[in-house]
Steps between C-alpha positions, in 0.01 A plus 500: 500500500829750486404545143170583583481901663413507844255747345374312246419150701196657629318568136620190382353272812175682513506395103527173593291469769192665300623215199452232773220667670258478154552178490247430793297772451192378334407603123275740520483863627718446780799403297438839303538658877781311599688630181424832533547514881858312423610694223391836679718350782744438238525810329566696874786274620642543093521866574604511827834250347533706236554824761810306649635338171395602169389172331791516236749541791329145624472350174912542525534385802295179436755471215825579720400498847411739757855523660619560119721902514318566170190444602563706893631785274199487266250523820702779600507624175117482483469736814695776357276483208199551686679756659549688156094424480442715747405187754749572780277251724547165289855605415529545912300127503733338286824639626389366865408175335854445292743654790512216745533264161830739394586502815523130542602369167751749404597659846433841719815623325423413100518812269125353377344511868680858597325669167156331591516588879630901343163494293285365834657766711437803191129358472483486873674868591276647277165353642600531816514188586889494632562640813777675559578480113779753519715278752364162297585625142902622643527132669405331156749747321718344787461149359509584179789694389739223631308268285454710173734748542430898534470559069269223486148627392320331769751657726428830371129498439509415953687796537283738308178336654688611844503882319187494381372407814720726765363812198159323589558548877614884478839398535606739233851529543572091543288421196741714275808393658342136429397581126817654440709200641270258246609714226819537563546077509239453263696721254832325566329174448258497298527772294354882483223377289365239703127511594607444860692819483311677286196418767713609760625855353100572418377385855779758641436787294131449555596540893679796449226661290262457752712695755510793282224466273525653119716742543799238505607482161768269553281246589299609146799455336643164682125314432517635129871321482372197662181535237754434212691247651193306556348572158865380351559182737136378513299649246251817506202247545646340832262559769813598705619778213126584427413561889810747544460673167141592618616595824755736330235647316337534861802696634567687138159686537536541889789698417382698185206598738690614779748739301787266584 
């Protein structure tokens, strides 16, 4: 049964039973109520599997096994897309579903189960569901820059989350420190035109635009230069370059109406 999601035994045995149950149900009307009664029954324990482990992510681990990496990082992998649905509460359901799996299969310390825990704590910190999250995210960067190394991405994309969320907490004067540290490594490492940096550079200037409002035409200028890198690296139809652009525009006429 290994093969078979822990999910997904629940569908399948209520399929069974209601196969097994019709066949001493009498012919009649009440078989027609058993079978709509079962697959009714069905149908409910179908979706509730499917809100764990999408049903190709099962049909691969029937194939492969649930222990399998590929099919752990395709669960996790299915979280992070409902995440970019807009569904932070299945992603959130899955991720607590596929940790203790990473966890135990690959180990507390696997570069796999560090970037699925990161994504858990983001979704978490954000929904306030993490307490403490400022002292929670710095002890994961703790465990994971030994692991991955302070250039790596998921290394990086920690740190900023710790920025974004000291900016978040009205801890002005960390959050740029913190943003300018990612930048600084995330150049060196990855590159000026990285979308980790290039995230980073917006999400500072944004904070100190909001100090100082649209008279700061640095920042106008900064967000326009981080505009074209965006539009060059990614593409102009990129939600990321898109959503910046049209905040430009935001700041652009803030300033043209204040006389700046």
């Amino acid at each position: 049964m290994q093969r078979v999601s822990k999910a997904w035994r629940w569908p399948v045995g209520g399929l069974v039973v209601a196969g097994v149950g019709a066949l001493f149900v009498p012919i009649g009307g009440l078989i027609w109520l058993h079978l709509l009664i079962s697959l009714g029954a069905v149908v409910v324990l179908v979706r509730m599997a499917n809100r764990e482990v999408p049903f190709p992510v099962a049909l691969a681990q029937l194939r492969l096994s649930g222990d399998d990496p590929a099919v752990l990082r395709a669960r996790a992998l299915s979280a992070a897309m409902s995440l970019q649905s807009g569904r932070p509460d299945i992603a959130l359901y899955r991720l607590n579903s596929v940790l203790p799996d990473l966890t135990r299969v690959l180990g507390a310390a696997h570069p796999d189960t560090l970037s699925t825990r990161l994504l858990s704590f983001q979704i978490r910190g954000e929904t306030g569901n993490l307490p403490d999250r400022l002292t929670a995210i710095r002890e994961l960067i703790g465990e994971i820059t030994p692991v991955l190394g302070p250039g790596h991405p998921d290394t990086l994309a920690a740190r900023q989350c710790l920025a974004e969320w000291l900016g978040q907490d009205g801890r002005t004067e960390e959050a740029e420190a913190a943003y300018e540290d990612v930048i600084a490594d995330g150049t060196e490492h990855l590159g000026a035109d990285h979308n980790l940096v290039l995230i980073a550079r917006s999400s500072l200037t944004i904070l100190r635009y909001d100090r100082t409002g649209p008279d700061n035409g640095a920042a106008v200028d900064d967000i326009a230069a981080i505009v074209a890198a965006m539009e060059r690296t990614l593409g102009a139809a990129h939600p990321t370059a898109a959503g910046t652009r049209r905040l430009l525009t935001q700041w652009q006429n803030a300033q043209a109406g204040s006389g700046a």
